[in-house]
TIZA-760899 format. One line per 3 residues: number of its first residue (from 1); their letters; for each residue x, y, z of C-alpha. Coordinates in steps of 0.2 Angstrom, whole numbers, always signed. Example, Ala and Ser with C-alpha at 12.3 -4.5 7.8 and 13.67 -1.06 7.14 Angstrom:
2
1) as) +62,-22,+39  +68,-5,+36
This chain:
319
1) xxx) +27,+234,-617  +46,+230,-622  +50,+215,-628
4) xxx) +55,+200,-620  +75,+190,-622  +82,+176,-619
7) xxx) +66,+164,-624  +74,+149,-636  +55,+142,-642
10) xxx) +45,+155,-636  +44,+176,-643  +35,+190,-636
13) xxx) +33,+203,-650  +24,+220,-648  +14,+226,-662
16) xxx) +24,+240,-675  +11,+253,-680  +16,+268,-685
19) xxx) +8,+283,-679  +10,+302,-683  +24,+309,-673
22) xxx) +18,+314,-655  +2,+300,-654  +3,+287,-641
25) xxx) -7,+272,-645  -18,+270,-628  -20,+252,-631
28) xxx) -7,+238,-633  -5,+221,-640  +11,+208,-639
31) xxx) +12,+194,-649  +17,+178,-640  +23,+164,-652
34) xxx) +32,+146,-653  +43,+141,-665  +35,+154,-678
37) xxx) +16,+151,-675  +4,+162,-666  -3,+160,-650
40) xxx) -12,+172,-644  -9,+191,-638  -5,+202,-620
43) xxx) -17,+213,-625  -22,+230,-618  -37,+239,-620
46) xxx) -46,+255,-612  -53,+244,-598  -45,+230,-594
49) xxx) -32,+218,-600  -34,+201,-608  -30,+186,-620
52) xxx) -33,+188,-640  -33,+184,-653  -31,+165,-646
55) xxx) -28,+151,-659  -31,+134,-661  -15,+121,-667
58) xxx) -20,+123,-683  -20,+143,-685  -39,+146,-682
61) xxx) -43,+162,-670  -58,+154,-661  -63,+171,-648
64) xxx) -71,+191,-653  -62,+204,-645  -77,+217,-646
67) xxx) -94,+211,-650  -106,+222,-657  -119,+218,-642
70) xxx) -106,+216,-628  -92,+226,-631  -86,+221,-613
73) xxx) -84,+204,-618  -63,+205,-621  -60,+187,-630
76) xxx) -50,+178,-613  -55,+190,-599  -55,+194,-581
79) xxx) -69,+207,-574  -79,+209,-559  -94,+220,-556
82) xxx) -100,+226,-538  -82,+230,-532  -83,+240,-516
85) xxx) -72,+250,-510  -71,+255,-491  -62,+274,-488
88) xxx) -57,+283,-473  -64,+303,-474  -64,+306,-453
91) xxx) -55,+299,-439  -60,+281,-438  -77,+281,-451
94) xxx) -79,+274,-468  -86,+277,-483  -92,+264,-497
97) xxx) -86,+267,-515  -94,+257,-528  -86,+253,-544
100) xxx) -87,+240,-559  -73,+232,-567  -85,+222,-580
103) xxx) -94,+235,-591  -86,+248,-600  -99,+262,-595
106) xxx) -111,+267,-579  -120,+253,-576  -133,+252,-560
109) xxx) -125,+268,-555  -108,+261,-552  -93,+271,-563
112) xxx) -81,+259,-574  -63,+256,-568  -48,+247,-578
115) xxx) -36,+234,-576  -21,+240,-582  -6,+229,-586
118) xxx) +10,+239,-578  +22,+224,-578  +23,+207,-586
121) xxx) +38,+195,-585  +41,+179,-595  +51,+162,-591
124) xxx) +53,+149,-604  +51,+133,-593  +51,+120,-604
127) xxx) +54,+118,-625  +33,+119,-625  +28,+127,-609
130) xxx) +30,+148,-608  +25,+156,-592  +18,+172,-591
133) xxx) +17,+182,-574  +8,+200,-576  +4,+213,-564
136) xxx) -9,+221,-566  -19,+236,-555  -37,+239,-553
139) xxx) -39,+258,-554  -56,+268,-552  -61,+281,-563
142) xxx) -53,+298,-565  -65,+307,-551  -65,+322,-540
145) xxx) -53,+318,-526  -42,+306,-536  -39,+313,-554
148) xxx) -25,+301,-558  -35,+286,-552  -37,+276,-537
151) xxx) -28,+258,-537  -40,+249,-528  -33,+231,-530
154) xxx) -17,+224,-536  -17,+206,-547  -4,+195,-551
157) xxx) -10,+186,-567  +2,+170,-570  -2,+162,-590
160) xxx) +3,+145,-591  +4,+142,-612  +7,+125,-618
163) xxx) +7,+123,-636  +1,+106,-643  -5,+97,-660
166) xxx) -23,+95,-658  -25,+109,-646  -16,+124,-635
169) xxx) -17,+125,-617  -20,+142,-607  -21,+139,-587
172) xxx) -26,+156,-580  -22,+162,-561  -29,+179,-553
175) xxx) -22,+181,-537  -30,+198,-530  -24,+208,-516
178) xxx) -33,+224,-511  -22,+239,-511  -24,+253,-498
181) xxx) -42,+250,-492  -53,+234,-488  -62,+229,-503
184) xxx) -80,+217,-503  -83,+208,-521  -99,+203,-528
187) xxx) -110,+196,-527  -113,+197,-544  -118,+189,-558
190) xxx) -105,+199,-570  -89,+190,-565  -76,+183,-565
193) xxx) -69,+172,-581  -75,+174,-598  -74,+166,-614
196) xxx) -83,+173,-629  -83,+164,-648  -80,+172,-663
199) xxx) -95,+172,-672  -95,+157,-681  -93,+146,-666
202) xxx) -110,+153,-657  -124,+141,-654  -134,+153,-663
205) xxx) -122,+151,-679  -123,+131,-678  -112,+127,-667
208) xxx) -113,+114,-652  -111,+119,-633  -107,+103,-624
211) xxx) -103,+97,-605  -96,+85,-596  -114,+77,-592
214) xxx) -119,+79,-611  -130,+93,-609  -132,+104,-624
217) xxx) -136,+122,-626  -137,+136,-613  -155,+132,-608
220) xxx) -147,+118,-602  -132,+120,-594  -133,+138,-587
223) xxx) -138,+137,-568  -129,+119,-568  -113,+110,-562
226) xxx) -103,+103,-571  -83,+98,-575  -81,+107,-591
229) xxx) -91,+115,-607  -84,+116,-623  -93,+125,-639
232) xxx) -88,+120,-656  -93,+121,-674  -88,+124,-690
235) xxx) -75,+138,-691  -71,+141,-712  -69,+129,-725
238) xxx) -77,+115,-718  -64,+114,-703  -70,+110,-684
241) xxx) -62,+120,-671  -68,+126,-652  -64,+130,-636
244) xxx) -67,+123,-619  -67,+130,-599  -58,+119,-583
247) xxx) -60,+126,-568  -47,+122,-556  -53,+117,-538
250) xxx) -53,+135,-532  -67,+139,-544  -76,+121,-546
253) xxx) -95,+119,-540  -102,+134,-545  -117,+134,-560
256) xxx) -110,+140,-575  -119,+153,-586  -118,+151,-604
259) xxx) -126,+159,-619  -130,+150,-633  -123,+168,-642
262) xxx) -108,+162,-637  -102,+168,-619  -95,+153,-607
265) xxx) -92,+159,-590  -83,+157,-572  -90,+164,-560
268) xxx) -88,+160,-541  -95,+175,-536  -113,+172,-543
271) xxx) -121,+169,-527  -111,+175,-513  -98,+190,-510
274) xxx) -80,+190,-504  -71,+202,-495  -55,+206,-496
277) xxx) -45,+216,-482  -27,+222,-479  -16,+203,-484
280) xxx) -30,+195,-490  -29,+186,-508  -42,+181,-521
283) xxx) -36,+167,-529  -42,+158,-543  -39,+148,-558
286) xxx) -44,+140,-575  -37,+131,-592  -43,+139,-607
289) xxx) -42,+124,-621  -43,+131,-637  -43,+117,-648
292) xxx) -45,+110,-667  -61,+99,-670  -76,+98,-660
295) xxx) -77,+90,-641  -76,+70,-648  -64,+73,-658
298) xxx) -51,+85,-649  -55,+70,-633  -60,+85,-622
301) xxx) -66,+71,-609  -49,+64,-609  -42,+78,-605
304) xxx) -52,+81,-592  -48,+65,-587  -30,+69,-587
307) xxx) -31,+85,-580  -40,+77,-562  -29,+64,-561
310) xxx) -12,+73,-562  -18,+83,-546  -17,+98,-557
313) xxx) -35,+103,-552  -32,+105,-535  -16,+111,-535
316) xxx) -23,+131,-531  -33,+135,-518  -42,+151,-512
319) x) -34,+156,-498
């Protein structure tokens, strides 16, 4: 990734690691700060592409990149299993080509793609609001018949970053277009935003997983609607810090699934499919807020609040 010019508040930085000469680093990380403090990361892995490390106002990473028992689970992340894949092999019949875009092996039969980043563009809109536009292309495996990869969908990811004092706003959209061939998604219930703690802000570590009706823990709030969740706790040396989903009203009124090990996701694709043919986009979007202190204290329900009212939440659509 080259860096970016001509931000005034903002800087995009990639990573400086020196390899032997001849070695390519297969993944990639670039640095996105404000005035000197650290935000979060474009980064780049053998699967797909994603947000981390993502930090609170006050400098605390709140997200794991790899967990031991999910290594799939990439910090901020997009990912979709059951993507199928309609080819052409005689005049006028199709074939069905399944793939997953979730878990980084076989999994049900179904080989793992990746979501490569090929493009990201960056515009500084105001003093403390950076907007990041990616492109990103969903490809299939390396397989007989297409050994440099199929690109099976192309996404425009646009990352709204707002920097504030108690916490750091991340609005997320993923608008998905199918490439060549006709595409149906899901359903399944491995998609479609993800959020996974660090280890120290998992239910199972202490922490508190909260939504917006006051239900606490995943036993209660998995299979349910709500407005938001947040999960806090202690992250070190007695500090609070946490980090909480808003759908945006393409991807309000669908149950959330939580785990109380410290996954919270989106998933609108949980109980019914989508598909996607030639000029048809999936469009979604959430805020990520990754905040200092827990849910009362970082006033998680006024921002909620505030983020209904200023129109915000219905300002995308699925089309």
């Amino acid at each position: 990734m080259d860096e970016q010019t001509g931000l005034q508040n903002f800087s995009l930085e990639g990573d400086q690691v020196a390899l032997p000469k001849g070695a390519w680093a297969q993944s990639h990380r670039l640095n996105v700060r404000w005035r000197g403090k650290d935000l979060t990361a474009l980064s780049q892995g053998a699967f797909r592409a994603y947000l981390f490390p993502v930090y609170t106002p006050a400098g605390f990473a709140v997200t794991s990149e790899s967990p031991l028992d999910h290594p799939h689970h990439n910090s901020l992340w997009i990912g979709a299993d059951h993507v199928n894949c309609y080819l052409p092999y005689a005049s006028g019949a199709l074939e069905e080509a399944n793939y997953n875009f979730y878990v980084n092996d076989i999994f049900q039969g179904r080989a793992p793609g990746r979501i490569l980043g090929v493009d990201v563009d960056a515009e500084e809109l105001a003093a403390d609001h950076l907007q990041l536009v990616q492109t990103l292309h969903w490809q299939g495996p390396v397989e007989w018949g297409a050994p440099e990869r199929r690109t099976l969908a192309v996404e425009t990811r646009t990352i709204d970053i707002r920097p504030g004092e108690v916490a750091n706003l991340f609005d997320v959209r993923s608008q998905l277009r199918p490439a060549e061939w006709d595409l149906h998604i899901g359903p399944t219930r491995h998609a479609y935003y993800g959020l996974r703690m660090t280890e120290p802000l998992r239910v199972t570590s202490g922490a508190t997983m909260v939504d917006s009706q006051g239900r606490t823990g995943a036993a209660a709030i998995s299979g349910q609607i709500s407005d938001w969740v947040d999960c806090s706790g202690t992250i070190a040396a007695g500090r609070q810090a946490g980090a909480a989903l808003f759908p945006y009203a393409s991807a309000q009124g669908f149950p959330w699934f939580v785990a109380d090990w410290g996954t919270l996701t989106v998933n609108p694709m949980g109980r019914k499919g989508y598909p996607l043919k030639q000029g048809d986009v999936l469009d979604f979007a959430v805020r990520f807020i990754v905040h200092d202190g827990d849910a009362e204290e970082a006033d998680i329900a006024g921002m909620w609040e505030a983020f209904d009212e200023s129109g915000l939440a219905s300002d995308v659509a699925m089309v």
